[in-house]
N, C-alpha and C positions, 0 to 999 in steps of 0.2 A: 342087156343095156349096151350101150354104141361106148366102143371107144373116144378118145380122142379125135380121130380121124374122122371118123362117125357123125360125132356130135358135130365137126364143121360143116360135114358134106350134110346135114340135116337143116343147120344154119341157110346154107345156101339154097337147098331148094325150100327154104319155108320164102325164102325174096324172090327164090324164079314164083312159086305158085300165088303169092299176096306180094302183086308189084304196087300196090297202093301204099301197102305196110311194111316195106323193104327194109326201113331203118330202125322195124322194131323186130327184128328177124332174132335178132341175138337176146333182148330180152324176153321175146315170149318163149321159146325153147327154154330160156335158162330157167324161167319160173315155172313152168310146166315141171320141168324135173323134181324143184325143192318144191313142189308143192306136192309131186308124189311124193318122198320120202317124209315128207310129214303127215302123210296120210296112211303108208306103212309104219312107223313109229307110232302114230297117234300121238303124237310130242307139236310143241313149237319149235321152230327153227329160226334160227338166228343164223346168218352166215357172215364171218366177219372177214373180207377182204385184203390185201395190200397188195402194192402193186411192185413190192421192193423189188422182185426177180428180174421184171424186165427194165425198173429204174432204180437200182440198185444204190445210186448216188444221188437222187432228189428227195430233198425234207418234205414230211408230208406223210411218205410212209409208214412210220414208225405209229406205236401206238402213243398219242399226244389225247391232252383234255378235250380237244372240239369232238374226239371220237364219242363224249356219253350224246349228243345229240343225235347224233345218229342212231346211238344204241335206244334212247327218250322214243325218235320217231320209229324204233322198228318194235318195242315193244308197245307201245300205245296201241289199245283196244283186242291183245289178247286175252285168250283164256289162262291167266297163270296158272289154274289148276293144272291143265296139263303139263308144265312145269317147260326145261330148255335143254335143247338142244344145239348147243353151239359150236358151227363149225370154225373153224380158226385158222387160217394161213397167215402166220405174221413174221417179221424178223426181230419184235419185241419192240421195247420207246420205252417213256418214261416209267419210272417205278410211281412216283404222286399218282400218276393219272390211271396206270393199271390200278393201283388198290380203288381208289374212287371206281369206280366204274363194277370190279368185283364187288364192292357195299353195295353201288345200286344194283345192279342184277342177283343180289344176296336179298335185299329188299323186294325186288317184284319176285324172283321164283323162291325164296326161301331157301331147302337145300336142295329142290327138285331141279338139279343142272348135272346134266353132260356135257362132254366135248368130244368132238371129233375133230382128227387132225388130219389131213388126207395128205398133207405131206409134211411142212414145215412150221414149227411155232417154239420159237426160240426165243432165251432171255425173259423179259416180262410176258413172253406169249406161255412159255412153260408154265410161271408164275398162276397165271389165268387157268390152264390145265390144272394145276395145281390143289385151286380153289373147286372145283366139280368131283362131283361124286363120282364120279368114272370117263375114265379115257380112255375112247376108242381108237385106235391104231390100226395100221394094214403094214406089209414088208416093207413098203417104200414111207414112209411115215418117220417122222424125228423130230425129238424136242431136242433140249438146248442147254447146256448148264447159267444158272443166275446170279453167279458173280456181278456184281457191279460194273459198271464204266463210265469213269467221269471224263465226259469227254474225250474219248476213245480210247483212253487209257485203262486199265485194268486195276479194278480200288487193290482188290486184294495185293494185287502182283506189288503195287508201289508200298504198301505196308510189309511185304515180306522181303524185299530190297530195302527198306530202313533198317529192319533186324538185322538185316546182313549186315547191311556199313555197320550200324552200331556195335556189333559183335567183334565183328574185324579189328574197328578201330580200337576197343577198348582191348584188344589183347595186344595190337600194334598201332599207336598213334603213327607212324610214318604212313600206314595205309589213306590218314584223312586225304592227303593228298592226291591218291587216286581217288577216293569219291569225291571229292568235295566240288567239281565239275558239277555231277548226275546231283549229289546234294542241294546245289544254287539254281534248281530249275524247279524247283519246287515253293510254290509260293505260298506265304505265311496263311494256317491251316487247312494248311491241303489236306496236311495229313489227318486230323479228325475229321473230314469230309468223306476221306476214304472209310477210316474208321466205323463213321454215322450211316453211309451208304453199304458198308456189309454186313451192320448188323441191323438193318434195316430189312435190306433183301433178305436175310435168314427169320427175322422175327416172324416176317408176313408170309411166309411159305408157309413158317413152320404152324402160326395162327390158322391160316386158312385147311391146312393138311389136320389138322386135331378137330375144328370145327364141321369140317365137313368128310374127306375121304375118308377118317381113321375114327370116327363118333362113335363107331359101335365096337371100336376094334381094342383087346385087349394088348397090354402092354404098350399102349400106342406111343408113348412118349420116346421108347426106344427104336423103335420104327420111324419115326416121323428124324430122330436127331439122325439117323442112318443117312435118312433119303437128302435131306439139306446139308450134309456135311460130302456126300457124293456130288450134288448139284453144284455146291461152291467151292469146290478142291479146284486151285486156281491152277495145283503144279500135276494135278491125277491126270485134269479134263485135257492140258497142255493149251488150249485157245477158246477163247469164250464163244466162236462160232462152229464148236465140234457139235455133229448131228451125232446125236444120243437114237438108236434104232431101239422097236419095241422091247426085244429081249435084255438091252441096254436098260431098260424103264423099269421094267420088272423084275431084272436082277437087286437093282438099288431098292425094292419096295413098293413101287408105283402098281395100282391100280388098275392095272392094262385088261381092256378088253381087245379082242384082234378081231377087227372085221371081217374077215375072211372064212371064221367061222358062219357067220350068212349070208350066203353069197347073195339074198336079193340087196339084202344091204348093205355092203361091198360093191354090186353094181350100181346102187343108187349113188351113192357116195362118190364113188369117181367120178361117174357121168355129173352129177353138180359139180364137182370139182373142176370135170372139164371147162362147162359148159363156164364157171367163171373165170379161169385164165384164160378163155376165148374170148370172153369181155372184158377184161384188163388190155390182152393185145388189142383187140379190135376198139377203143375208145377210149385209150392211154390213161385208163385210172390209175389215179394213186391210190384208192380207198375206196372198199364197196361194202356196206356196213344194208342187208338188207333180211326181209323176214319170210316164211313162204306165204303169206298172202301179197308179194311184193312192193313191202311198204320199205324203203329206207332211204339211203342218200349213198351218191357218187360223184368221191371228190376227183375232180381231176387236175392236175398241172396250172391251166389259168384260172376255171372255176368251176364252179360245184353245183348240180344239179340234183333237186327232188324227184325221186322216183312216185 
């Protein structure tokens, strides 16, 4: 299977030799590929995009609710029988709109869902992992821990900074004075917000990890509290954007399958991997949410087009 390099230099002569069909260069390669590896799995494939890497700072990429529409149009008219396979590159979004979208895709494939992560899926993208009966992984591959963030802030962190003031001051009232700065930037219920937001992200991990990865699995309860007390240790992880590598996944508990044990599948895997960060750059998506018969939508920056 073509590298990265490859898959461009393939892009381009598929425009020098179909100068008619120049500007669908980049999607008919990319759907050639996931359409092989759906035809070696014998699975569906769902690929779910973002374009956070190369727009790092515009809204849009994150996982938010318009994304079940896309997911609506890329499962509409398969086989759910053969259950999903979904690939996932995200930097995470909201937790509402992750768990919705886990129900619906719980509802069309039941528990017949993978994931593959071919390099990055952090936060509610873990989450999503989370929810699938198996996650595939290769060396370059990393999830993400799922502490909360409200508004860029870290729930956990600000709840474990109140214990602190509170601790402090009660063994020395002179210290209120130094918190009571960091104390008045906190507005009336923030902190059950934080509260409701960690033990939300831990409920839904731990729900989706019992119903589906751990259903057959003994002891599971204590395995499951391991892996969500790893994923949300605010002071272990140190930043809620540390990349977690396979052996990092599997240490904690997780499920890990490693790609690289099949190398056709390993090479299918990147080259679609490739072949969609060469369509992210090349047509400045925010969001590529598509299926291997290539049904889905790409959003991009001013707007969004049906594939």
């Amino acid at each position: 299977m073509p590298n990265w390099k490859e898959v461009l230099d393939e892009i381009r002569d598929y425009k020098i030799r179909h100068q008619n069909e120049a500007d669908g260069a980049i999607n008919t390669v990319r759907r050639e590929y996931v359409q092989e590896l759906s035809d070696y799995t014998g699975r569906n494939i769902i690929a779910y995009y973002s374009g956070f890497l190369s727009m790092p700072r515009i809204s849009g990429t994150e996982i938010r609710d318009e994304d079940k529409n896309g997911f609506m149009m890329a499962v509409h008219n398969l086989d759910r029988e053969r259950g999903l396979d979904l690939i996932l590159h995200t930097p995470g979004g909201d937790i509402a709109a992750t768990e919705s979208i886990v129900h619906y895709l719980r509802a069309m494939f039941g528990l017949n869902m993978r994931v593959i992560v071919p390099q990055i899926a952090m936060s509610s993208g873990t989450m999503i992992a989370c929810a699938c009966d198996r996650i595939y992984m290769g060396k370059h591959s990393n999830l993400g821990p799922i502490d909360p963030q409200i508004n860029g802030i870290p729930a956990q962190g600000v709840l474990e900074e109140f214990r602190q003031a509170y601790n402090e001051i009660t063994a020395d009232p002179q210290k209120a004075y130094i918190w009571q700065p960091i104390l008045d930037k906190y507005a009336p219920t923030f902190l059950s917000q934080c509260e409701n937001a960690v033990n939300w992200a831990k409920s839904f991990a731990y729900d989706e990890l019992r119903k589906g990865m751990f259903r057959n699995t003994k002891n599971k309860d204590d395995k499951i509290n391991k892996i969500i007390e790893e994923l949300t240790d605010y002071r272990g992880n140190m930043a809620h954007n540390k990349h977690l590598p396979p052996e990092s996944c599997e240490k904690i508990g997780l499920k890990i399958k490693r790609i690289e044990n099949d190398s056709r599948l390993q090479d299918l895997v990147l080259t679609v991997h490739h072949c969609y960060m060469h369509s992210i750059s090349n047509t400045a998506a925010m969001k590529m949410i598509e299926n291997h018969n290539g049904i889905g939508v790409m959003r991009q920056q001013v707007e969004s087009s049906d594939n």
